[in-house]
OpenMM code with the backbone's topology and positions (N, CA, C; nanometers):
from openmm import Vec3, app, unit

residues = "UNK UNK UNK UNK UNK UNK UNK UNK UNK UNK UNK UNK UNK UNK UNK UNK UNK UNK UNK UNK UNK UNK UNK UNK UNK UNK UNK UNK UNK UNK UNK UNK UNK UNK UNK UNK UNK UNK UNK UNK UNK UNK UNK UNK UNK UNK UNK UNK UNK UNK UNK UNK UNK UNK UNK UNK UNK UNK UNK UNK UNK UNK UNK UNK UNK UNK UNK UNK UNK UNK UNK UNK UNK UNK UNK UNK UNK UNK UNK UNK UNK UNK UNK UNK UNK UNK UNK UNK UNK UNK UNK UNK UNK UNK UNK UNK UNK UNK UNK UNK UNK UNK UNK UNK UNK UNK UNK UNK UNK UNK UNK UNK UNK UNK UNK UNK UNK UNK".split()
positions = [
    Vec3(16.6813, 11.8042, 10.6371),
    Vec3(16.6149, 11.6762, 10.6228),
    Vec3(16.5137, 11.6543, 10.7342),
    Vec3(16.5555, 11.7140, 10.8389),
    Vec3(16.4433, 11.6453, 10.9822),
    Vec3(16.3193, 11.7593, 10.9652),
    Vec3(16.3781, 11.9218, 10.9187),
    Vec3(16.2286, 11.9904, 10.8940),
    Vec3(16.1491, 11.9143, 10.7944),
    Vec3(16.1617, 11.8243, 10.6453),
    Vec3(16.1062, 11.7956, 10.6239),
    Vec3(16.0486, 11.6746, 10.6334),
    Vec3(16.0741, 11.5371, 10.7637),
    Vec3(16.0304, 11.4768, 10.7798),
    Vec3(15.9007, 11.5199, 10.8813),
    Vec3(15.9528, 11.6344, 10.9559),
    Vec3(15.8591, 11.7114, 11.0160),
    Vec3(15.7063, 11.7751, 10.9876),
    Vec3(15.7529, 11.8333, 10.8450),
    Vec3(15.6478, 11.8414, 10.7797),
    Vec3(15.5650, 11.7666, 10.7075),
    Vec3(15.6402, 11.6643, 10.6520),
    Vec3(15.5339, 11.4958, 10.6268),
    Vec3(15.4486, 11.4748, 10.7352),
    Vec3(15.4754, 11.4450, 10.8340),
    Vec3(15.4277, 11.4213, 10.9632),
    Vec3(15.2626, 11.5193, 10.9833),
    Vec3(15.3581, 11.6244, 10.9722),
    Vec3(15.2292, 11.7301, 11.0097),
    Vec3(15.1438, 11.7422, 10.9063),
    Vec3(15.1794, 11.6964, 10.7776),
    Vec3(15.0587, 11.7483, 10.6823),
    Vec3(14.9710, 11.6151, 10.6584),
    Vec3(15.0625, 11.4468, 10.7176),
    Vec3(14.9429, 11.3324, 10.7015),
    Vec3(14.8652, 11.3785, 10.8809),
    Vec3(14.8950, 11.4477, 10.9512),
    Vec3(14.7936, 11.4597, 11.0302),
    Vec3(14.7138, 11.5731, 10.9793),
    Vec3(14.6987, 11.6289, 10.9468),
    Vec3(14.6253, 11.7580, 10.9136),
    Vec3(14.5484, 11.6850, 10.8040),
    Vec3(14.5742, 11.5578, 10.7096),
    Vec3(14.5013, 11.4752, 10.6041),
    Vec3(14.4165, 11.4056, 10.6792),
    Vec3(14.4275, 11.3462, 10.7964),
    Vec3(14.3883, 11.2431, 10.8552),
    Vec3(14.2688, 11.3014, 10.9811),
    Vec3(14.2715, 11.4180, 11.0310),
    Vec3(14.2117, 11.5253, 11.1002),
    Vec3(14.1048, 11.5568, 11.0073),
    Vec3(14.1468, 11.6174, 10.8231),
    Vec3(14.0291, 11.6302, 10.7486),
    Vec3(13.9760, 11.5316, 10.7415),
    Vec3(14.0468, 11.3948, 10.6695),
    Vec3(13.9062, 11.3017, 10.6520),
    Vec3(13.8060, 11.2512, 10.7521),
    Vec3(13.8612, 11.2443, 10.8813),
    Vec3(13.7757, 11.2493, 10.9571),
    Vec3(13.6725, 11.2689, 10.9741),
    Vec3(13.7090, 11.4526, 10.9796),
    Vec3(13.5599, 11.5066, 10.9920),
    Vec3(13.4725, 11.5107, 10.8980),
    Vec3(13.5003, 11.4862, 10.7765),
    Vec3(13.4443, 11.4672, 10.6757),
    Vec3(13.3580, 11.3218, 10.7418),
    Vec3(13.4048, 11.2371, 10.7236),
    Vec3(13.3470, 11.1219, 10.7598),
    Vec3(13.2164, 11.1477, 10.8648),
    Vec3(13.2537, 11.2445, 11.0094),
    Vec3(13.1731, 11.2398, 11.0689),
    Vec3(13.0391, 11.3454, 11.0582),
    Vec3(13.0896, 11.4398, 10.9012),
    Vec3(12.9676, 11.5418, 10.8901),
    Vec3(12.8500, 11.4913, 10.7842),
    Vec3(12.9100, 11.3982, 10.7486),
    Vec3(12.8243, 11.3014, 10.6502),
    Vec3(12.6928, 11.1920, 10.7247),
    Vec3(12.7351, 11.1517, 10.8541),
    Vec3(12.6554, 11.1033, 10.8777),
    Vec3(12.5444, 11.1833, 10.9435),
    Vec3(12.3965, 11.1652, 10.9168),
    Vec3(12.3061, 11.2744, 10.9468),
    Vec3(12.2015, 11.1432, 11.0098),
    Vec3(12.2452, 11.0230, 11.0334),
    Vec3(12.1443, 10.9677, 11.1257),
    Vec3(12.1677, 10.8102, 11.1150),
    Vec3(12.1049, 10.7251, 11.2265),
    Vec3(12.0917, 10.6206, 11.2558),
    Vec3(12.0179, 10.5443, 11.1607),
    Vec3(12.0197, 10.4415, 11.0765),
    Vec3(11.8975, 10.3599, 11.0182),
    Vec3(11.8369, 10.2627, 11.1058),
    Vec3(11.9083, 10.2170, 11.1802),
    Vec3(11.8734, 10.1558, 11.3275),
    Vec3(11.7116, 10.2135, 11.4316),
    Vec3(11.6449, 10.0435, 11.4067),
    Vec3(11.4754, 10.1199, 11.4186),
    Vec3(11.4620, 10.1412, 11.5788),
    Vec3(11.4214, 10.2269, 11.6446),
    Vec3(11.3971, 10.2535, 11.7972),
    Vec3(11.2369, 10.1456, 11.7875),
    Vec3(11.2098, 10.0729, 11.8876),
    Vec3(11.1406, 10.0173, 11.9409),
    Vec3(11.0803, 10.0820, 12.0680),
    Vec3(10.9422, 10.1596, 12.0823),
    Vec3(10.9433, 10.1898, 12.1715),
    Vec3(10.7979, 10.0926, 12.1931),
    Vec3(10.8228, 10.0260, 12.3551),
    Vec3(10.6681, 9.9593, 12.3376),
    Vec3(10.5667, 10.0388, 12.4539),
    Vec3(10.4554, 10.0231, 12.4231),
    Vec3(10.3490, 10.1000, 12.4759),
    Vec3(10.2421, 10.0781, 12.5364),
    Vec3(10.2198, 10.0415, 12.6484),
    Vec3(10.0924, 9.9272, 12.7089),
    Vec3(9.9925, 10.0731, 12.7543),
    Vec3(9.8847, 10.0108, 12.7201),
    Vec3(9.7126, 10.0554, 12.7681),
    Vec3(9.6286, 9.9821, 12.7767),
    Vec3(9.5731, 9.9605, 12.9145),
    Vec3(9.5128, 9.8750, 13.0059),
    Vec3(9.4747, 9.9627, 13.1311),
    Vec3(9.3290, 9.9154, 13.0963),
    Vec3(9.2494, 10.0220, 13.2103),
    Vec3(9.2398, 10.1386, 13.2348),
    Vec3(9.2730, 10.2139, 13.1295),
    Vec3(9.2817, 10.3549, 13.1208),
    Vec3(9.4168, 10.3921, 13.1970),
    Vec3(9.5386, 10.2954, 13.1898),
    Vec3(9.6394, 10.3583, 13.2332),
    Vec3(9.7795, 10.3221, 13.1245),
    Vec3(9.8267, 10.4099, 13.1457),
    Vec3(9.9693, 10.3738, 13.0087),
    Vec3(10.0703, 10.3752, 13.0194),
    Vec3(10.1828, 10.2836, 12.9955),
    Vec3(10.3007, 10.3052, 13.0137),
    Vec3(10.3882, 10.2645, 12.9372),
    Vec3(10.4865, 10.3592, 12.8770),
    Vec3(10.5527, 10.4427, 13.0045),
    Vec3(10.4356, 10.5724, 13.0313),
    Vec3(10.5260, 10.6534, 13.1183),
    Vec3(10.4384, 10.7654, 13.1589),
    Vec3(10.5654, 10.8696, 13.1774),
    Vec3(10.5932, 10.9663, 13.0082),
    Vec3(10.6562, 11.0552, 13.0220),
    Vec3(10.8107, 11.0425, 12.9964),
    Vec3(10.8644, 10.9264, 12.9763),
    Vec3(10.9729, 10.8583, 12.9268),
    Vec3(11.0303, 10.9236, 12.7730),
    Vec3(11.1619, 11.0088, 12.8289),
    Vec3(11.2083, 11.0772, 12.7264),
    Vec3(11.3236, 10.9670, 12.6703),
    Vec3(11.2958, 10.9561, 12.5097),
    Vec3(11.3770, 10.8804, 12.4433),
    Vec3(11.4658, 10.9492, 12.3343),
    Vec3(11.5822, 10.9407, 12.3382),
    Vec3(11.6908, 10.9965, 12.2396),
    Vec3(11.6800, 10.9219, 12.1030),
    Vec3(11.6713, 11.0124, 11.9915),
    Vec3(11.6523, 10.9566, 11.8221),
    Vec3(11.7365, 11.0866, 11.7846),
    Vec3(11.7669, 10.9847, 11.6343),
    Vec3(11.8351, 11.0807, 11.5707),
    Vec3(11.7340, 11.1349, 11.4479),
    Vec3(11.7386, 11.2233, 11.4023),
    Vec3(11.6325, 11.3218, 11.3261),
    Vec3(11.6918, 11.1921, 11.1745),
    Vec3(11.5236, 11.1887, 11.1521),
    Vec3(11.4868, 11.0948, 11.0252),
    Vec3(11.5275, 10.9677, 11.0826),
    Vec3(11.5665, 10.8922, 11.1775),
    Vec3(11.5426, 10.8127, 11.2096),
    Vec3(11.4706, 10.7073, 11.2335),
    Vec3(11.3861, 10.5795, 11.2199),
    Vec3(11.3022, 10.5217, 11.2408),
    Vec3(11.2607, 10.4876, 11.3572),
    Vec3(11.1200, 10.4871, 11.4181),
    Vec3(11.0763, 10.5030, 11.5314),
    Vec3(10.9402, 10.3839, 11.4948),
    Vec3(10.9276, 10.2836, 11.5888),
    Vec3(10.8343, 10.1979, 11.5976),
    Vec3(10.7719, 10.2155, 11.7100),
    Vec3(10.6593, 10.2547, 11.7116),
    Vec3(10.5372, 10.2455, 11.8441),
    Vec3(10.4780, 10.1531, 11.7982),
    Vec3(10.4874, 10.0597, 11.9744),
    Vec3(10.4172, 9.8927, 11.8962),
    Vec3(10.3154, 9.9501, 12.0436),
    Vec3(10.2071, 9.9913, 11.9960),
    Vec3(10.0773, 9.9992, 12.1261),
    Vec3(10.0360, 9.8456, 12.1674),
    Vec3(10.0157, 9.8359, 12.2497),
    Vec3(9.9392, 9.6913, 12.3223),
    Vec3(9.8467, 9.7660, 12.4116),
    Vec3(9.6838, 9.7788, 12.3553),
    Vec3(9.5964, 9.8430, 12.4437),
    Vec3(9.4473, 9.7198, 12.4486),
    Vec3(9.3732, 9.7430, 12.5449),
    Vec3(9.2682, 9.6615, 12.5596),
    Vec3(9.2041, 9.7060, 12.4625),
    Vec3(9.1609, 9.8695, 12.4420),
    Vec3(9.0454, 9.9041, 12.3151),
    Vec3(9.1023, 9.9881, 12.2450),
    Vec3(9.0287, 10.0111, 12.1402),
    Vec3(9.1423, 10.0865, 12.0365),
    Vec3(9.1223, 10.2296, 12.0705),
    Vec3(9.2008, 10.3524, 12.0408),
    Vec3(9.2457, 10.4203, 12.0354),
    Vec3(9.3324, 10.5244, 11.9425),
    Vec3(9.4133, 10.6385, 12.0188),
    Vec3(9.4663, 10.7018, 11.8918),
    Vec3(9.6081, 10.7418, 12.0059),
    Vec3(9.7071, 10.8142, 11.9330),
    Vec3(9.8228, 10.8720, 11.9615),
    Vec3(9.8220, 11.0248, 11.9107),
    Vec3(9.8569, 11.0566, 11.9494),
    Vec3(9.8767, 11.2000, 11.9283),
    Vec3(10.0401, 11.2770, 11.8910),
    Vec3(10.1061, 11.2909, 11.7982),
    Vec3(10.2456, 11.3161, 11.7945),
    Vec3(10.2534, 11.4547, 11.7825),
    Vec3(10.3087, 11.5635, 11.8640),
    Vec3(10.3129, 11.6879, 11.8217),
    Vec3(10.4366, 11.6983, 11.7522),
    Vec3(10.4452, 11.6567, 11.6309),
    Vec3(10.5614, 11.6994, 11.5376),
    Vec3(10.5660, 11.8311, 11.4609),
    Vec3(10.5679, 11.8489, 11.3740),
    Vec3(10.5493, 11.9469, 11.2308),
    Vec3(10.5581, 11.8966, 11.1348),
    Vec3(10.4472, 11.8478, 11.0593),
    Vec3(10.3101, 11.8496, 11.0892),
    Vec3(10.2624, 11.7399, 11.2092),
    Vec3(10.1538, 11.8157, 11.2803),
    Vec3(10.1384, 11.7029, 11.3711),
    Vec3(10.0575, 11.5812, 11.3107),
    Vec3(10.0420, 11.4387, 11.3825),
    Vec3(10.0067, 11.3191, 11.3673),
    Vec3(9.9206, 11.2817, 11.4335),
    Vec3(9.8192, 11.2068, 11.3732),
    Vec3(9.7350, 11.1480, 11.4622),
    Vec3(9.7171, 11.0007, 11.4234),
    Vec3(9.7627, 10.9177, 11.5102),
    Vec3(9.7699, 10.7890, 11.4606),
    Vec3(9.6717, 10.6668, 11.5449),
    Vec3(9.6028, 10.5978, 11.4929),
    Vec3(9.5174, 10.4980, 11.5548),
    Vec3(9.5294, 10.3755, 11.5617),
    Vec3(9.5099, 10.3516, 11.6666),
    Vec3(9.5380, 10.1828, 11.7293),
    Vec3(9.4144, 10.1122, 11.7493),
    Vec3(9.4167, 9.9608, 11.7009),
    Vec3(9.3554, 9.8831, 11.7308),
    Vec3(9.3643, 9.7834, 11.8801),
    Vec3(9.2468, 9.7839, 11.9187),
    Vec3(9.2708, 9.6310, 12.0713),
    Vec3(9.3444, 9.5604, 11.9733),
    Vec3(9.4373, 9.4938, 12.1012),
    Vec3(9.5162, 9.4049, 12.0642),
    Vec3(9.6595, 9.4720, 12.0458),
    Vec3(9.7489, 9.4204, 11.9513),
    Vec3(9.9108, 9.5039, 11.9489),
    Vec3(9.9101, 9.5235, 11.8103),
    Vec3(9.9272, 9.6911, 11.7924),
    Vec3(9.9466, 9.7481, 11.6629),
    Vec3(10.1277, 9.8617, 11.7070),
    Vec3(10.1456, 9.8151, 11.5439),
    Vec3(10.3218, 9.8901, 11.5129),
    Vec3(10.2765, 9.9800, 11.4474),
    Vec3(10.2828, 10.1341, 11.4856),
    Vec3(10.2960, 10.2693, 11.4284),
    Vec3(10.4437, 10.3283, 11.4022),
    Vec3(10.4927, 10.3209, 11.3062),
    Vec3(10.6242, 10.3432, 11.2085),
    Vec3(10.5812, 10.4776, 11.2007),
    Vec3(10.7069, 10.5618, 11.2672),
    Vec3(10.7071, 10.7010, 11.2594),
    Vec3(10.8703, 10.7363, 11.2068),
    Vec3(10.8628, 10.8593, 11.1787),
    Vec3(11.0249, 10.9254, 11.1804),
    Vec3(11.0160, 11.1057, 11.2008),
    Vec3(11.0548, 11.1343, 11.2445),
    Vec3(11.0920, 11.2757, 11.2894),
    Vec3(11.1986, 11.3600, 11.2011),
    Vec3(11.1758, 11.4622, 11.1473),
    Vec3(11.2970, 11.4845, 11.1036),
    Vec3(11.3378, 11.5667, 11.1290),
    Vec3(11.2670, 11.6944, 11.2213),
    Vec3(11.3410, 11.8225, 11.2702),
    Vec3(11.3878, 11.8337, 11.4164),
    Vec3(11.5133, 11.8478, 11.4726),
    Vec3(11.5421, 11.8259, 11.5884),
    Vec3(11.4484, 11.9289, 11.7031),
    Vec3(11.4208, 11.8526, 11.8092),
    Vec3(11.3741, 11.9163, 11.8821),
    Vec3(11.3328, 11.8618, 12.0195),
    Vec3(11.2144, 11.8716, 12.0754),
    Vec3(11.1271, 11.7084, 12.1693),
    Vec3(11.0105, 11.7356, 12.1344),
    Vec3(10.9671, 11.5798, 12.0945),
    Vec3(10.8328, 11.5966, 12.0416),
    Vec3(10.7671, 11.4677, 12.1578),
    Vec3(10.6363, 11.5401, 12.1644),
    Vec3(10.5822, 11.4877, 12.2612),
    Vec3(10.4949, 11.3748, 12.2186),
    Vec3(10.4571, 11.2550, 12.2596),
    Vec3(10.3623, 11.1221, 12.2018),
    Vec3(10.2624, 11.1386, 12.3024),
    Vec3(10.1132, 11.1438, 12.3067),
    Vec3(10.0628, 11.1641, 12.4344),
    Vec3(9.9030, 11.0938, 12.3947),
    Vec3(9.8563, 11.0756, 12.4777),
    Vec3(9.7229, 11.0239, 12.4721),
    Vec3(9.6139, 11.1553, 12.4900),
    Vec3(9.5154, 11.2103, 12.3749),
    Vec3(9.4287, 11.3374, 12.4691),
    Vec3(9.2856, 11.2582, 12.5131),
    Vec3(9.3015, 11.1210, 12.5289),
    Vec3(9.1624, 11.0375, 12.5668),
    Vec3(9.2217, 11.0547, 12.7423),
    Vec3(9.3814, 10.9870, 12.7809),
    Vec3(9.3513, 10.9668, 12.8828),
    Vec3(9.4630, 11.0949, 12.9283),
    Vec3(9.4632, 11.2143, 12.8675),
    Vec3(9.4984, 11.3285, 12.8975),
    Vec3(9.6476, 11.3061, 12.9624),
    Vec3(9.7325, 11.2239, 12.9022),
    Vec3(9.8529, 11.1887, 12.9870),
    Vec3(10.0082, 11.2220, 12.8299),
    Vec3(10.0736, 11.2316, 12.8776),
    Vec3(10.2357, 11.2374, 12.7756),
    Vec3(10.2448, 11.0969, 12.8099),
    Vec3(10.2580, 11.0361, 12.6874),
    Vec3(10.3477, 10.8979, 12.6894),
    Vec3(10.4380, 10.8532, 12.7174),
    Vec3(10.5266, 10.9170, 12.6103),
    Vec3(10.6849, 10.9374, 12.5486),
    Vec3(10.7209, 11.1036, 12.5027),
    Vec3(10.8393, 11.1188, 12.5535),
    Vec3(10.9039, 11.2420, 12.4871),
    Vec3(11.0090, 11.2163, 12.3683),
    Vec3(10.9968, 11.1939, 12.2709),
    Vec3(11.1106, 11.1844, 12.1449),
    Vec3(11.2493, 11.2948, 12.1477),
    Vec3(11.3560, 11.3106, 12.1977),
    Vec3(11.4713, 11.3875, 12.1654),
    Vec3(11.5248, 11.3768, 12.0652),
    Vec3(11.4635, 11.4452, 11.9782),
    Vec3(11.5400, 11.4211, 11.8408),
    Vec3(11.6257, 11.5081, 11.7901),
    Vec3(11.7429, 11.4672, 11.7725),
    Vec3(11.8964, 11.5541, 11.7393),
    Vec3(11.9559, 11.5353, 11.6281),
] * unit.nanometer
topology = app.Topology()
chain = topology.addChain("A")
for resn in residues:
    res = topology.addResidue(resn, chain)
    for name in ("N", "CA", "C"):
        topology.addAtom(name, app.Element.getBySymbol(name[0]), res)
């Protein structure tokens, strides 16, 4: 009788161990939007080089706030080139292959943001 209360035991953990991981191989990302904000003023930008953790396909908001308009540069696959107006513009991005992808300005030759996407 006690081997087989023994083995109840062991086989709802070995049930409870699978669903688990099940549970946790299913999830493949955050829907939760990253906010990253982005000031340019006077030919200077910030942040400057600020690596941010995302999860691959994730949503990514670059809200630029620059004096004149401009562009972004995303080295993804395929890369991006995205343009900003003076004043505050939201560039809605998502990444979907893990890696670090770099956000950078090639006007004022600087890395913005680094994206860690996992």
């Amino acid at each position: 009788m006690r081997l087989r209360a023994v083995a109840a035991v062991l086989t709802g953990v070995a049930l409870l161990a699978t669903v688990t991981a099940c549970g946790d191989d299913e999830k493949t990302g955050s829907d939760d939007v990253v906010t990253i904000d982005i000031t340019i003023k006077d030919g200077k930008v910030d942040p400057s080089g600020d690596r941010v953790k995302v999860d691959a396909g994730q949503p990514v908001d670059l809200v630029v706030t620059a004096d004149e308009p401009g562009e972004l540069h995303i080295h993804s696959d395929p890369e991006q080139q995205l343009e900003y107006d003076a004043g505050t513009t939201t560039l809605p991005i998502a990444i979907d292959r893990p890696g670090v992808v770099a956000v950078e300005s090639h006007e004022l030759d600087q890395v913005i943001v680094q994206l860690e996407v996992r």
